[in-house]
N, C-alpha and C positions, 0 to 999 in steps of 0.2 A: 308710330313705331319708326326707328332710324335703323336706316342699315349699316353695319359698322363696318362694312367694307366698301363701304362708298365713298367717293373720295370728291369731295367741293372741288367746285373752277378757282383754278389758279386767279389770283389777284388783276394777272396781266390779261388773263381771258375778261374777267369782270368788266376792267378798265379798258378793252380794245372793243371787240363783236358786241358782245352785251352792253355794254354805253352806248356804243354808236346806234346799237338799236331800239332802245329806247327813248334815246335824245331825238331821232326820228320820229318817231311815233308820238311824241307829244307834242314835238313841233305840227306835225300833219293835224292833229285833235287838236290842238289847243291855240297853239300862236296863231298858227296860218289862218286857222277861221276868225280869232278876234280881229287880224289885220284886214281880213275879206268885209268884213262889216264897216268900216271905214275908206271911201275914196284916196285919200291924200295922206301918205306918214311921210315924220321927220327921221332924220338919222341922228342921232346922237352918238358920239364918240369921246372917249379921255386918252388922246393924244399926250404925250409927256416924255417923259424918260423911260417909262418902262417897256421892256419889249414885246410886252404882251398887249394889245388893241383892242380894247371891247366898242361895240358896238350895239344900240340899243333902237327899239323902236316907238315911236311916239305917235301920239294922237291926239286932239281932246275928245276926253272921254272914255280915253280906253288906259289902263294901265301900262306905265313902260316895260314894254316885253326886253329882253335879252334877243339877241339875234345871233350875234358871233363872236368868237375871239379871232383875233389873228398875231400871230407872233409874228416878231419881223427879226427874228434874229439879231445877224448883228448888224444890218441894216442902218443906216444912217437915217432918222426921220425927217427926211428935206421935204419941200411943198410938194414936189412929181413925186416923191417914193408915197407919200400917204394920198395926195389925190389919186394915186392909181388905187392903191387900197379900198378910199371911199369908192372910187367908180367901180370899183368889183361888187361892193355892200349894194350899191344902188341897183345896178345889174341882178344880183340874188334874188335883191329883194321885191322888183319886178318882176324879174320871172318867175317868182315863186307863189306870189297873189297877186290879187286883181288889182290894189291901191298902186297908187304913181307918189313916187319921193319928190316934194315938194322942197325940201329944207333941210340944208346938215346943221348943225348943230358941234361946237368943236371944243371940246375944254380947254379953259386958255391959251384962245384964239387968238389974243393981240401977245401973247410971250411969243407962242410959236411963229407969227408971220416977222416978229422981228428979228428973231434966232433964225429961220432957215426962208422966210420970204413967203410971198404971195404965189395962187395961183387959182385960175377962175376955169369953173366946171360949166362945161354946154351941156345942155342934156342934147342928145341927140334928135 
């Protein structure tokens, strides 16, 4: 039975607390533990024109999870504005499981380093 004076969460409720709580929660269940079963992931990203930055996590053996977006606005994507990006992902992604990022991974790698240049990450 419905109550007809009850009234559903607005769209932007859905899309704001309720997403973000859920997208938690399966990351905590689901990703984190596949990445805990493996020592060592890769970063994969699709660097390009668009201003949105996905990045993804890799394994062998384990299915490529999703990890983040990041928008950059109107951001310029020069080598320091996305290595700092990537060293935030690698950062997350250590602190948040046990595996160590061995390898980024970068969707065309040789367009980008000639469009906006190189630049070489130390891990700490």
């Amino acid at each position: 039975m419905v109550a007809l004076d009850t009234k559903p969460p607005s769209r932007h409720k859905l899309s704001g607390v309720l997403l973000k709580r859920v997208r938690d929660q399966i990351r905590r269940e689901n990703v984190i533990k596949l990445i805990n079963e493996h020592p060592y992931m890769s970063i994969v990203t699709d660097v390009n024109s668009s201003r949105i930055i996905n990045f993804m996590v890799v394994a062998p053996g384990m299915p490529s999870l999703f990890w983040s977006s990041r928008s950059t606005r109107s951001e310029q994507h020069t080598a320091l504005y996305i290595a700092g990006d990537i060293e935030n992902v690698i950062a997350d992604v250590e602190r948040e499981t046990t595996a160590q990022v061995i390898k980024v991974v970068i969707e065309n790698a040789k367009k980008y380093e000639e469009r906006y240049g190189s630049h070489s990450y130390q891990a700490s």
